[in-house]
C-alpha positions, 0 to 999 in steps of 0.5 A, spaced: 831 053 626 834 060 626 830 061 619 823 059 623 824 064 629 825 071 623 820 069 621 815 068 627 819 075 629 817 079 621 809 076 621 808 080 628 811 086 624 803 089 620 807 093 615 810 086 613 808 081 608 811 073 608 812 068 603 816 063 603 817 059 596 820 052 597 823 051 591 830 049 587 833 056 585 834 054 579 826 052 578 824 058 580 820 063 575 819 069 577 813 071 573 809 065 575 809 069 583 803 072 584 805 077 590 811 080 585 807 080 579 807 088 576 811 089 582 819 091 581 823 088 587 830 087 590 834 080 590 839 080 597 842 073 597 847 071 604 850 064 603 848 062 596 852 056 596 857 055 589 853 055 584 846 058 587 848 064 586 849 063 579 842 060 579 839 066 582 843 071 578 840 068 572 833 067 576 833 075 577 837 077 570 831 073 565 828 075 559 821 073 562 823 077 568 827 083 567 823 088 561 827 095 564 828 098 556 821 096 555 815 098 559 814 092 563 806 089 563 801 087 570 804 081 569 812 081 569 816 083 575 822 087 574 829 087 578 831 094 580 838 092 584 841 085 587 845 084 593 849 077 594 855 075 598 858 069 594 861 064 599 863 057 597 865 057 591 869 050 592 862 048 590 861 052 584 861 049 577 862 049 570 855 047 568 851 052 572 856 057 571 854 064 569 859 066 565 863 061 561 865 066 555 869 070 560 873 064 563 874 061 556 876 069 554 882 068 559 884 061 557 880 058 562 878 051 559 872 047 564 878 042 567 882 049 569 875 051 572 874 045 577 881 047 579 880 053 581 874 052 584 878 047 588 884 052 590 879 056 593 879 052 599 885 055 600 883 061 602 878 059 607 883 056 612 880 057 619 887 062 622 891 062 615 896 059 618 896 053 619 898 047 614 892 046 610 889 040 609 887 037 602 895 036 599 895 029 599 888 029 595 891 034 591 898 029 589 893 024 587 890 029 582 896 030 580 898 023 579 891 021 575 893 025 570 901 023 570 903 021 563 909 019 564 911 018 572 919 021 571 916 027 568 919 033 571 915 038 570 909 034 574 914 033 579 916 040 580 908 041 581 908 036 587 914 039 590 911 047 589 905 045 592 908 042 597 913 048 600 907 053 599 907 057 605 900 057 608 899 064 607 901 063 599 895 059 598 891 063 601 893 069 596 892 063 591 885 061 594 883 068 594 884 070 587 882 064 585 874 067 588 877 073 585 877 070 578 870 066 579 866 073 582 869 078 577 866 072 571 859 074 575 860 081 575 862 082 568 856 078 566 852 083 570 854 089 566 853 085 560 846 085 562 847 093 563 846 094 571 851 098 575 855 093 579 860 093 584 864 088 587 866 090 593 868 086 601 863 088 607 868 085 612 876 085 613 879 078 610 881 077 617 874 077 620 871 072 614 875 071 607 868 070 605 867 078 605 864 078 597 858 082 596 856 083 589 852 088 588 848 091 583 842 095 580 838 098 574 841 105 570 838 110 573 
């Protein structure tokens, strides 16, 4: 596999120390890492499917690990900057989400999450152009939820999801990811990080372009 070969390929190189921890993101606990403790270190993360990157955002930003206003000890590990270019954020969900309160603030209930969080495939259709695929299941959400089968507004829903242009929902798509992304950065800036959200391709190249960077104040 691919990360075999970096590996082999970073183990010549002297001046570079490997190790590999195979553990679940979200059991992860920095401090209990002999080589980072007392040792200030970078996260960069690429492909951090859905909610791992929620999961490592809270890894990084803990109490136990991050001491930046307090002089950090031999024994604690300190982030001095983060960059992760989210992806897959089909997968995300509520549970494991970083920021609830900002959704909630928005008048973005957990449903309305789980929703959005289906949208996004929307912006990830290979060419953009092309029907995609997913309606039937989405009628099938909406006939689930349908209380009275003539209602009229429920039928206007199907129809417009229906008429949408490809290119319409992948702009639905894409600020949908917007939303979920921005939830993340904010939650960055509450912790007191200077944060930026920026794309590192053009949209055209991938729609999966968000890389979210951050570090301590200077």
């Amino acid at each position: 596999m691919y990360y075999v070969q970096a590996d082999r390929s970073l183990r010549q190189k002297e001046s570079v120390t490997l190790e590999r921890l195979r553990i679940d993101i979200e059991d992860l606990k920095l401090n209990a890492v002999e080589s980072l403790q007392g040792v200030p270190y970078l996260a960069i993360g690429k492909h951090l499917c859905g909610p791992a990157t929620d999961m490592t955002l809270r890894c990084c930003i803990s109490k136990q690990c991050n001491q930046h206003n307090d002089a950090p000890s031999d024994s604690t590990c300190r982030l001095i900057g983060l960059a992760i270019a989210t992806c897959c954020h089909h997968l995300c969900q509520w549970k494991h989400y970083i920021n609830k309160p900002y959704m909630l603030d928005l008048g973005i209930t957990k449903d309305d999450f789980n929703a959005m969080t289906w949208l996004t495939s929307w912006a990830v259709d290979a060419d953009h152009g092309s029907d995609l695929c997913g309606t039937g299941s989405f009628d099938l959400q909406i006939r689930e939820h349908e209380h009275v089968e003539s209602d009229p507004n429920t039928y206007d829903v199907k129809n417009m999801v229906k008429n949408m242009k490809a290119v319409d929902r992948a702009v639905v798509g894409l600020m949908c990811k917007d939303i979920i992304d921005v939830g993340r950065f904010m939650w960055l800036k509450e912790h007191e990080l200077e944060c930026e959200l920026v794309k590192y391709v053009p949209s055209n190249i991938s729609p999966e372009n968000r890389l979210l960077v951050a570090r301590q104040k200077s």
